[in-house]
C-alpha positions as CSV (number, residue, x, y, z in Angstrom):
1,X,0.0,0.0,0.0
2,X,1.4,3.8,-0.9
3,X,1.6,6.3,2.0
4,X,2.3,9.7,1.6
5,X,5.9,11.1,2.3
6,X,6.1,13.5,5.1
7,X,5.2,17.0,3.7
8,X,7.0,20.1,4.7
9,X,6.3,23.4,5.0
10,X,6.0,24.7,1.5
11,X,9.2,25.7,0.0
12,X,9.3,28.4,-2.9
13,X,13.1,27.8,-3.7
14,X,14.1,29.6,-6.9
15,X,10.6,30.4,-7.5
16,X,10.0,33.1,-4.6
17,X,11.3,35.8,-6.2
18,X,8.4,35.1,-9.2
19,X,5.2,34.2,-6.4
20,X,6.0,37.2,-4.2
21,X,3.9,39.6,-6.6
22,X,0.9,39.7,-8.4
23,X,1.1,37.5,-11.5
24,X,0.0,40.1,-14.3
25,X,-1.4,39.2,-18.0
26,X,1.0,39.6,-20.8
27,X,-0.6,42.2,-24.1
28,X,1.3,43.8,-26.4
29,X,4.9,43.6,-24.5
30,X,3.4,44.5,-21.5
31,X,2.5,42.9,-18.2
32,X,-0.7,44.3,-17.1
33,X,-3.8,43.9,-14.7
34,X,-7.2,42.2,-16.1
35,X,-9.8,45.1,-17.4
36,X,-12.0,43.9,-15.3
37,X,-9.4,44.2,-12.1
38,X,-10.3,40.8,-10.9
39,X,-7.7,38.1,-9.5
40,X,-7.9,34.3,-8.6
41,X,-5.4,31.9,-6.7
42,X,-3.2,29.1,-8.1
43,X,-2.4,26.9,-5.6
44,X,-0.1,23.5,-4.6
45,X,-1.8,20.6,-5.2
46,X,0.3,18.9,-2.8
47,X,-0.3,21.1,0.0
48,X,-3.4,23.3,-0.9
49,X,-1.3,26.3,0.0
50,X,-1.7,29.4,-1.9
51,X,1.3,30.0,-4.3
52,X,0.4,33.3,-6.1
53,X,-2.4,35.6,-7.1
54,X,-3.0,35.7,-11.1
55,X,-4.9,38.5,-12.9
56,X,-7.9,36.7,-14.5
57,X,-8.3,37.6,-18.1
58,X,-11.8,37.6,-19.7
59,X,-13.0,39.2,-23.2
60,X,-11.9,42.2,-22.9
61,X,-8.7,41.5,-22.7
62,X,-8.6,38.5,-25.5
63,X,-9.8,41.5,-27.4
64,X,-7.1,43.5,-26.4
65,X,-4.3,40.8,-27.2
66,X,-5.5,39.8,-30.7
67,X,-6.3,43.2,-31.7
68,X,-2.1,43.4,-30.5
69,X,-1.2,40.2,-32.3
70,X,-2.8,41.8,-35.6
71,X,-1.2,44.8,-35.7
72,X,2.0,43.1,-35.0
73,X,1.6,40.7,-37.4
74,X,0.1,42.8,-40.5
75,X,2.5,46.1,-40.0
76,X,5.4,43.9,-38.4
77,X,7.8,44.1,-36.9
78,X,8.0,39.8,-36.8
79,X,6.4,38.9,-40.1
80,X,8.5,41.2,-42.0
81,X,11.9,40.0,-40.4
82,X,14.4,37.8,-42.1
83,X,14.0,34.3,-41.3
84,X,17.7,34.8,-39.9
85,X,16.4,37.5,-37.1
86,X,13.6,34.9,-36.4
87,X,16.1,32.6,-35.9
88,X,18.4,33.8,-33.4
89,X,15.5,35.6,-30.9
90,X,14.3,31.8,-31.0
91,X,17.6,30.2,-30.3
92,X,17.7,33.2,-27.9
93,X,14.5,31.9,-25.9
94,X,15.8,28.3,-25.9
95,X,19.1,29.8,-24.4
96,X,17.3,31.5,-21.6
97,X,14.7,28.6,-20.6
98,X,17.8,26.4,-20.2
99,X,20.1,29.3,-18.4
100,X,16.6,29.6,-16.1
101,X,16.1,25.6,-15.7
102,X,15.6,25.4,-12.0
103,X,13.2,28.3,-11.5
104,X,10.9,26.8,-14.2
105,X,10.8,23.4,-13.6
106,X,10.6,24.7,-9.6
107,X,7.2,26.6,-10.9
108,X,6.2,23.7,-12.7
109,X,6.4,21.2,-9.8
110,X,4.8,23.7,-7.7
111,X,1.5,24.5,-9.5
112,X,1.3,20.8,-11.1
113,X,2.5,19.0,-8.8
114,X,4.9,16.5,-10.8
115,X,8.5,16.1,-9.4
116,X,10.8,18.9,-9.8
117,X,13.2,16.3,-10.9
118,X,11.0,15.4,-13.8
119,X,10.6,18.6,-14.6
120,X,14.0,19.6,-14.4
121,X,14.7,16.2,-16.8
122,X,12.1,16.3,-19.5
123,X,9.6,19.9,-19.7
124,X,12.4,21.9,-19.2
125,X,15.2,20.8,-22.0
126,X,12.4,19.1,-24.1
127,X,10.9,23.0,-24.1
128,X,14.6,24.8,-25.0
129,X,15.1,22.3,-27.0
130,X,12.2,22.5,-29.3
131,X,12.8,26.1,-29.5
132,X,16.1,25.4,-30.8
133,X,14.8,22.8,-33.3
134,X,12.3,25.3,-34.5
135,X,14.6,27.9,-34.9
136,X,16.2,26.5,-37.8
137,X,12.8,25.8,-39.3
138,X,13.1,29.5,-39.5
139,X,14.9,29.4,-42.4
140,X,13.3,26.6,-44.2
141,X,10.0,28.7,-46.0
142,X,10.6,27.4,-49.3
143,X,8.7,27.2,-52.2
144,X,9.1,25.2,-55.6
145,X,9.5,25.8,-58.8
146,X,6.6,23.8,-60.8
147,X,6.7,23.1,-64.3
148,X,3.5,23.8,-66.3
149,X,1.3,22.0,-69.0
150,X,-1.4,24.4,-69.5
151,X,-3.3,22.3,-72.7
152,X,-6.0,25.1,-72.2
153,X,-4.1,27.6,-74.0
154,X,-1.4,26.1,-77.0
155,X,1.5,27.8,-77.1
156,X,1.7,29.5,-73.9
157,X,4.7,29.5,-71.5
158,X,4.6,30.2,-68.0
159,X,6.7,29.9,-65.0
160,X,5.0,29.0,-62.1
161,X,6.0,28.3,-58.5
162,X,4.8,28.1,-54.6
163,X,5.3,30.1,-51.6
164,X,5.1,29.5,-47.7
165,X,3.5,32.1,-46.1
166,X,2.7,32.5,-42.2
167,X,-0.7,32.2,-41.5
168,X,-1.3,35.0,-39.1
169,X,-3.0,35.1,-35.6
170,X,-2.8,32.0,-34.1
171,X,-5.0,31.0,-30.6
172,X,-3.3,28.4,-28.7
173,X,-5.5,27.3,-25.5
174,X,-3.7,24.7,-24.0
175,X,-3.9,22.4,-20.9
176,X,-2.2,21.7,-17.4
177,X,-0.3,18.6,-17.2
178,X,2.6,19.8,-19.4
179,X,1.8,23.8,-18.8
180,X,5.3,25.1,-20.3
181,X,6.3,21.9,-22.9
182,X,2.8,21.9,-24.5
183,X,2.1,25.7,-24.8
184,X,5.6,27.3,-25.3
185,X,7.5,23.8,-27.1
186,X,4.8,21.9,-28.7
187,X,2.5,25.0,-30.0
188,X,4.2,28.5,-29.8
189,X,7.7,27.8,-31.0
190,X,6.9,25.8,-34.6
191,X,4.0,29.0,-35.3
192,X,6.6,31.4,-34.2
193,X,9.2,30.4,-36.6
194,X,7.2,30.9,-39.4
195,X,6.5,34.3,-38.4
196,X,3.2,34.0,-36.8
197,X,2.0,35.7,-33.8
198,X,0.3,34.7,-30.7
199,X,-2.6,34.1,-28.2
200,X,-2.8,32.1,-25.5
201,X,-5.1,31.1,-23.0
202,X,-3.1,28.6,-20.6
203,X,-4.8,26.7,-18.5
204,X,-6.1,28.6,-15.2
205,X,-5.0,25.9,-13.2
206,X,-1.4,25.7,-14.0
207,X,-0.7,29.6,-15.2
208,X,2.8,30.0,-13.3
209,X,5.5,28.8,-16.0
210,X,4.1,30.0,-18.7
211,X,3.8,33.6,-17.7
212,X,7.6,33.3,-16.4
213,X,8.3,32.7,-19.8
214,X,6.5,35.4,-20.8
215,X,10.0,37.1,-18.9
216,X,11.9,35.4,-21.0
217,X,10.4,35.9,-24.3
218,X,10.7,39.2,-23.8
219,X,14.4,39.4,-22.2
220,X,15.1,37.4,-26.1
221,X,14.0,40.3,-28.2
222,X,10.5,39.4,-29.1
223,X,8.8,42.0,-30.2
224,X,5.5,44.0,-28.3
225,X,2.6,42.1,-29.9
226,X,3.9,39.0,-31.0
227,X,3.5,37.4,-27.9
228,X,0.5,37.7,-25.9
229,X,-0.8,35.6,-23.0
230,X,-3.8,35.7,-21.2
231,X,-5.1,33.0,-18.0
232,X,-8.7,33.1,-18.1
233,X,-11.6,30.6,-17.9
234,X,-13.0,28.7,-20.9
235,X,-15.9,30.4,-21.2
236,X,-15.1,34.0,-21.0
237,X,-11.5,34.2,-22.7
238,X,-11.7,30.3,-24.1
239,X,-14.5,31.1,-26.3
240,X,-13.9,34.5,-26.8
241,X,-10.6,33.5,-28.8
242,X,-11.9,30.8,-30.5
243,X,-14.8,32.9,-31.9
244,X,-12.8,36.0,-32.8
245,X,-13.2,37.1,-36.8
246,X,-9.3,38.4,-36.7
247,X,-7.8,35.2,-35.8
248,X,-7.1,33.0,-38.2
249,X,-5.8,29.3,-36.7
250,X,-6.3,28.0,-33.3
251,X,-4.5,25.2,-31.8
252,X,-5.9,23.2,-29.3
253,X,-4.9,20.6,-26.6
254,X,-7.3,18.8,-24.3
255,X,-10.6,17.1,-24.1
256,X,-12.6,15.9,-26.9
257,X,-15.8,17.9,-25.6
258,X,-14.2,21.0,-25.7
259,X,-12.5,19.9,-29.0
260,X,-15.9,19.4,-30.8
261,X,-17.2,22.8,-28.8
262,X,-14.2,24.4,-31.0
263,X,-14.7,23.2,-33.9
264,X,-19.0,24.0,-34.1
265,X,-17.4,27.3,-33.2
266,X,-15.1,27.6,-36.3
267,X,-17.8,26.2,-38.4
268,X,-20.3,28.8,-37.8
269,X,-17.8,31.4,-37.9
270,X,-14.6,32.2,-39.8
271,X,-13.4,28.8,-40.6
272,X,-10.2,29.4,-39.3
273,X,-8.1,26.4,-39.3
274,X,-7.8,23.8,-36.6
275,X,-5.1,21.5,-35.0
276,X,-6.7,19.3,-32.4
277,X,-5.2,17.1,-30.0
278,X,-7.2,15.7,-28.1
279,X,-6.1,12.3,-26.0
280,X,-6.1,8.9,-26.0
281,X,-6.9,5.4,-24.6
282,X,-3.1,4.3,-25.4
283,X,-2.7,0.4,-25.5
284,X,0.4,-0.9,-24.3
285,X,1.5,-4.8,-25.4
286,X,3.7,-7.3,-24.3
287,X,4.0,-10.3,-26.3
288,X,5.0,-13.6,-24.9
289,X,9.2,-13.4,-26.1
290,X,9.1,-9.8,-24.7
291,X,12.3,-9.2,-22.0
292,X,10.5,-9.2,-18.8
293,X,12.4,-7.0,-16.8
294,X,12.7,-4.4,-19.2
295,X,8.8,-4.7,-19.7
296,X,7.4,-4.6,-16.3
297,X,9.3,-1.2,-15.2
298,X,8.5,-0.1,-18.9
299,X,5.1,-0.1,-18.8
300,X,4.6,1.0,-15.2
301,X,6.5,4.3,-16.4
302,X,4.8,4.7,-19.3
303,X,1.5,4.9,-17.0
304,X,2.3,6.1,-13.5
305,X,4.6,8.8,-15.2
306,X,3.4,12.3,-14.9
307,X,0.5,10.9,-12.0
308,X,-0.8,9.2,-15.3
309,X,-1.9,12.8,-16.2
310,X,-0.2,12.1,-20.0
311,X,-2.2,12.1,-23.1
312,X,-0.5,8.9,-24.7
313,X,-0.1,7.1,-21.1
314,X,-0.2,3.5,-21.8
315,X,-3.3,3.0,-19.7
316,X,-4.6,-0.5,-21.8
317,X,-2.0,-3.4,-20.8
318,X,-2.5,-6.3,-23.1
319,X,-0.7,-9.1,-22.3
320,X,0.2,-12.3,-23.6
321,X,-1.3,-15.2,-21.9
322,X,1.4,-17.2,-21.8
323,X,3.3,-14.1,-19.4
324,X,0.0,-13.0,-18.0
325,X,0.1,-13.8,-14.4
326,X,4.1,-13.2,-13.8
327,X,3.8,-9.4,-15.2
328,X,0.6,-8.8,-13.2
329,X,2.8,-9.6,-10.2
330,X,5.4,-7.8,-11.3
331,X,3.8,-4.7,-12.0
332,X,2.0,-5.3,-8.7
333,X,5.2,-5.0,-7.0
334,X,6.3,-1.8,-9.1
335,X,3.6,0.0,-8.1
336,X,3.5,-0.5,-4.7
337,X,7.3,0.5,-4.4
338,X,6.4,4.1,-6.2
339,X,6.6,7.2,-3.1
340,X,4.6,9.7,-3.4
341,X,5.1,13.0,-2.3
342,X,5.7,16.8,-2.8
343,X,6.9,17.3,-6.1
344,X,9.4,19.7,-4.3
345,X,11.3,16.5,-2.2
346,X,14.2,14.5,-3.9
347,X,12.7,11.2,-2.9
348,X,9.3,11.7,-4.1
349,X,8.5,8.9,-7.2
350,X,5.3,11.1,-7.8
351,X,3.5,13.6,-7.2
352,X,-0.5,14.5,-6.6
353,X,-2.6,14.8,-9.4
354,X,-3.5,18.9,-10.3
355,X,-6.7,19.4,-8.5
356,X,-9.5,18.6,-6.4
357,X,-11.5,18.2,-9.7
358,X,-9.5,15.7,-10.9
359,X,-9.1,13.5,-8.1
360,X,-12.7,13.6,-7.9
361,X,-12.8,12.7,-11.5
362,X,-10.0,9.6,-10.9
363,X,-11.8,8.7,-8.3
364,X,-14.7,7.9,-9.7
365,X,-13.2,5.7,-12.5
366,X,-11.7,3.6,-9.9
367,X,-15.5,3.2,-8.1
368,X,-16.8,2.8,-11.1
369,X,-14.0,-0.4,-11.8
370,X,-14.9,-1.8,-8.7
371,X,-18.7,-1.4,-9.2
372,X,-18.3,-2.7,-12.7
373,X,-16.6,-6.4,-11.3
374,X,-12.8,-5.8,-12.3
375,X,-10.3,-7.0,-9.8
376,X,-8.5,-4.3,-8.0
377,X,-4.5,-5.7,-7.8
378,X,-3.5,-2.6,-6.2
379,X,-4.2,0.7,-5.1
380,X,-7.6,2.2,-5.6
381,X,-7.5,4.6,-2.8
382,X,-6.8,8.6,-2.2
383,X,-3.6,8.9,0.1
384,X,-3.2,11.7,3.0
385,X,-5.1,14.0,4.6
386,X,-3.3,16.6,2.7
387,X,-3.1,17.3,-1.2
388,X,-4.3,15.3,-3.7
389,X,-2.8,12.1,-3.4
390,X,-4.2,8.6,-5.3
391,X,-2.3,5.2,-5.3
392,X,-1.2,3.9,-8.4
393,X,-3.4,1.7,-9.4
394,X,-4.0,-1.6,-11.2
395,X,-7.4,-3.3,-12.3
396,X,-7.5,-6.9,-13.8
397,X,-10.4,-9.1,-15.4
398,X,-11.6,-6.0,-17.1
399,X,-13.9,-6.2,-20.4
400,X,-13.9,-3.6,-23.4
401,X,-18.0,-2.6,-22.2
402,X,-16.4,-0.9,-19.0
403,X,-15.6,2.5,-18.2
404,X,-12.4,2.0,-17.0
405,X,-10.9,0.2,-20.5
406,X,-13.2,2.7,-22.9
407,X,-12.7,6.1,-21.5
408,X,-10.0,8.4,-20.8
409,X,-9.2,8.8,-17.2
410,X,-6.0,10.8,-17.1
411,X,-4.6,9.8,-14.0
412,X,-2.5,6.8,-12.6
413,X,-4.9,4.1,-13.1
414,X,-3.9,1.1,-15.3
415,X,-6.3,-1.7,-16.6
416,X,-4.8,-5.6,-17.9
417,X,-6.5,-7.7,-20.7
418,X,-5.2,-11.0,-22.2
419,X,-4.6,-12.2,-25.4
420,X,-3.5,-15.3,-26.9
421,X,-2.9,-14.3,-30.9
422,X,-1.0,-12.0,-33.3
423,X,-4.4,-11.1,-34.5
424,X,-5.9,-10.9,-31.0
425,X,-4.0,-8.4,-29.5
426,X,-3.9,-5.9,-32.8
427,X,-8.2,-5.9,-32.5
428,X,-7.6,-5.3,-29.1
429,X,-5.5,-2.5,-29.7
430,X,-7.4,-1.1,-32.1
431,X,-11.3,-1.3,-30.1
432,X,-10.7,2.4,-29.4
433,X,-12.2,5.3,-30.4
434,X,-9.1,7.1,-30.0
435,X,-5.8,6.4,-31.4
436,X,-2.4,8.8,-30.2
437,X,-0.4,6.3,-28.5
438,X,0.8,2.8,-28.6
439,X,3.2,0.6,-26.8
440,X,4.7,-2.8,-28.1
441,X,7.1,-5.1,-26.1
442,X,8.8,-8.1,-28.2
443,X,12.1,-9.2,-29.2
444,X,10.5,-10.3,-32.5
445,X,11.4,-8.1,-35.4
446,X,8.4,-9.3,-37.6
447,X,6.0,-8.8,-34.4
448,X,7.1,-5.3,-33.8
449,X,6.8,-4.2,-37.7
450,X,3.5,-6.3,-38.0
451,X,2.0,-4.2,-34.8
452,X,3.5,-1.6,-35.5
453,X,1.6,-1.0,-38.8
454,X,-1.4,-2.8,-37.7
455,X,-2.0,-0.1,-34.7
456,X,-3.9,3.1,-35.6
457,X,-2.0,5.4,-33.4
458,X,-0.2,8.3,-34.4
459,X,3.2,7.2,-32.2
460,X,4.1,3.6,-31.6
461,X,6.9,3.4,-29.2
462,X,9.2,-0.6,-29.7
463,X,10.3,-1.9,-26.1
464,X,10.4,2.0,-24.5
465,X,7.5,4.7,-23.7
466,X,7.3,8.3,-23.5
467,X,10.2,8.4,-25.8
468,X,9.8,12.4,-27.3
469,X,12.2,14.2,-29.4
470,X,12.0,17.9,-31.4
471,X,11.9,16.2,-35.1
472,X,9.4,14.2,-34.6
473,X,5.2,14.7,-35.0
474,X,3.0,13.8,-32.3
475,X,-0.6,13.4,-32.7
476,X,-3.3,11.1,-33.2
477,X,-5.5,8.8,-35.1
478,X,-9.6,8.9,-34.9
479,X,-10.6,10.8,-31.9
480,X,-7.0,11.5,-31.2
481,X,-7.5,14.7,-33.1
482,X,-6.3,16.8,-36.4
483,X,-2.6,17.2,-37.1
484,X,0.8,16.7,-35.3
485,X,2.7,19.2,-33.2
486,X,6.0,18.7,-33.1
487,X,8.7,18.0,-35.4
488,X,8.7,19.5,-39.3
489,X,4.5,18.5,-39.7
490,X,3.9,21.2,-36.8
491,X,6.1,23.9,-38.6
492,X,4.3,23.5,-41.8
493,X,0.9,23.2,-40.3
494,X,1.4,27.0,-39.6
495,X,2.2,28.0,-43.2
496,X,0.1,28.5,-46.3
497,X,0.9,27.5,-49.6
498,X,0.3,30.2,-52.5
499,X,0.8,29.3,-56.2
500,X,1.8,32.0,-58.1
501,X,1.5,31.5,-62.3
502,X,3.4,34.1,-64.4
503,X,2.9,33.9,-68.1
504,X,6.2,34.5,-70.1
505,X,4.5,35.3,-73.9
């Protein structure tokens, strides 16, 4: 059974020079209150200890931001820069998040309560490091020269070619469990670099990164309008962005529901493009040659990482009959060695999950499990008096018509299937209606390219998990959502292509 680590008194660290003021929106190179003057807490989800006030944005002030974002954008400075300036006030911003790596992963720990040494490992250099990536991308708006048989008109020469173009405006509303990797990395950097501008609407419950990097952004060079950022609620600044008439692409990350909201939204409005990523149901399978001890650790990362609060967590086990019972008992014993703790202690294997909301949310999957007839292995039970605090937890004998193996539950909760056949596990796989993740254990080089292809997911990962680099996309299949963030697919999802004929007689 999990306890709880002793918590201490909260400890700021590096981040209580940030917390000890009001945090302020960021419009048009500016840090400023919300029009309406109204505030609302952020606090540790390990303690439930007030770590800042946050100005609370709302209409008025989307309004205000994209109104900046425009004028930056159609007068410049940013979309009329060389793609070498671009390029170095990038690089610039990936220099600074590194040189600033323990105040921001710090922040991170603090308002999501993940482990500051996670942080500090992955969000952190994956962030400066994507910034880096897209920097060069910077340089890489090139067209083509297209010869043309126009039968239309005999005789006629032309020359013809393409252009890549920045879009414009982008939205970005983004979630809390990666608050600085998914809206700075994943989103901001690859639109940036094609000479976009921005606004964002972070999450509300994880607004503290984020507008530190707002600092940064502008200690780079960035110019006043390109970057504006604004924590508000859904339906006041959520909505308000996606409905505006002078935005022209929003990307989105988070939960189908609001994902469909969007896009009736953007269908009775502007049609302004869409990238949607919206989660998964990620199967993870271990075939009956697969190296045990690799496995078992494997796939309890890939879903207790991140309090299981990851979009492609491996939260389906499928396992070979044949290895069924032994990896049960293994990952039995895995989870029940995990500490959890404050995100802020070294010894602390994970953290609470982000809110009150969600626990109650996890929560109820697991009751649901239990009322359902699965087999609770492990776990199943909120930890502490303090925080929010849920053992990690297993469920066998589950069936595909339960809650548990058919919705997304975004926390550290794990259900096991068996499967005897090739053919088996691949339907299994696939009886999802999402598809962003998948996880394959085998020694077999014709299993892993025969699953591999079989499984509708938009990442397969081959005896590893949560495996996530600069170059390459990320996104899903079916319900998983539109297009890929990440790698060269996001960069170019933020351009438009322009033919251009010119006729030479």
């Amino acid at each position: 059974m999990s306890e709880v680590l002793e918590l201490p008194k909260q400890d700021l660290g590096p981040a209580s020079g940030f917390l000890s003021k009001t945090v302020q929106l960021f419009i048009d190179g500016e840090f400023v209150d919300a029009a309406s003057g109204e505030i609302f807490e952020t606090t540790n989800p390990a303690t439930g200890e007030k770590l800042a006030d946050i100005a609370l944005g709302d209409a008025a002030d989307i309004n205000k931001a994209v109104d900046a974002a425009r004028q930056a954008f159609d007068k410049g400075p940013w979309s009329k820069m060389t793609p070498s300036e671009r390029q170095k006030i990038l690089y610039k911003i990936g220099d600074l998040i590194l040189e600033n790596a323990d105040e921001l992963a710090y922040l991170e720990s603090l308002d999501n309560g993940k482990p500051f040494s996670v942080a500090r490992a992955a969000d952190i250099p994956l962030t400066a490091d994507l910034f880096h990536y897209m920097a060069a991308h910077a340089r890489t708006m090139e067209g083509a020269i297209i010869p043309v048989s126009d039968i239309a008109v005999p005789g006629a020469e032309f020359h013809a070619y393409t252009l890549r173009e920045a879009i414009g405006v982008i939205g970005l509303i983004t979630p809390w469990n990666y608050p600085l990797l998914i809206a700075a990395g994943w989103q901001m950097a690859g639109a940036l670099a094609a000479g976009n501008t921005i606004v964002l609407k972070p999450s509300e419950v994880t607004p503290l990164s984020i507008m530190r990097f707002a600092e940064l952004a502008k200690e780079a060079g960035v110019p006043d309008g390109v970057i504006n950022i604004v924590p508000g609620n859904g339906l006041g600044a959520g909505t308000t962005l996606t409905e505006h008439d002078l935005v022209d692409k929003i990307g989105f990350t988070g939960s189908v529901r609001t994902g469909r909201s969007i896009l009736h939204t953007v269908a009775d409005g502007n049609l302004k493009k869409v990238t949607l990523e919206l989660g998964g149901k990620s199967p993870d399978i271990i075939m009956d040659d697969a190296d045990l001890e690799k496995a078992i650790p494997g796939v309890a990362m890939g879903i207790f990482f991140n309090q299981g609060e990851c979009c492609c967590a491996g939260s389906r086990l499928l396992v070979h009959k044949l290895v069924y019972n032994e990896v049960l008992e293994g990952l039995k014993k895995e989870a029940e060695k995990i500490k959890l703790g404050s995100g802020q202690s070294d010894t602390t294997d994970m953290g609470p999950v982000v809110s009150q909301k969600q626990e109650d949310t996890i929560m109820s999957y697991i009751n649901s499990g239990i009322e359902e007839g699965a087999t609770l292995v492990t776990g199943g039970k909120k930890v502490g008096e303090q925080g929010h605090f849920i053992e990690p937890t297993i469920f066998a004998d589950v069936n595909r018509d339960m809650k548990i193996v058919k919705e997304e539950i975004f926390g550290p909760v794990l259900v096991v299937q068996s499967f005897e056949t090739l053919e088996e596990a691949i339907e299994m796989a696939n009886d999802t209606e999402f598809g962003l993740g998948a996880g394959i254990w085998t020694e077999s080089l014709a299993n892993t390219h025969q699953l591999a292809k079989a499984i509708k997911a938009g990442t397969v990962f081959v005896n590893c998990y949560n495996v996530f680099d600069a170059a390459t996309p990320f996104g899903g299949y079916k319900m998983s959502g539109w297009g890929r963030n990440r790698g060269k697919e996001a960069f170019e999802a933020f351009t438009e292509t322009k033919a251009v004929y010119a006729k030479l007689n």
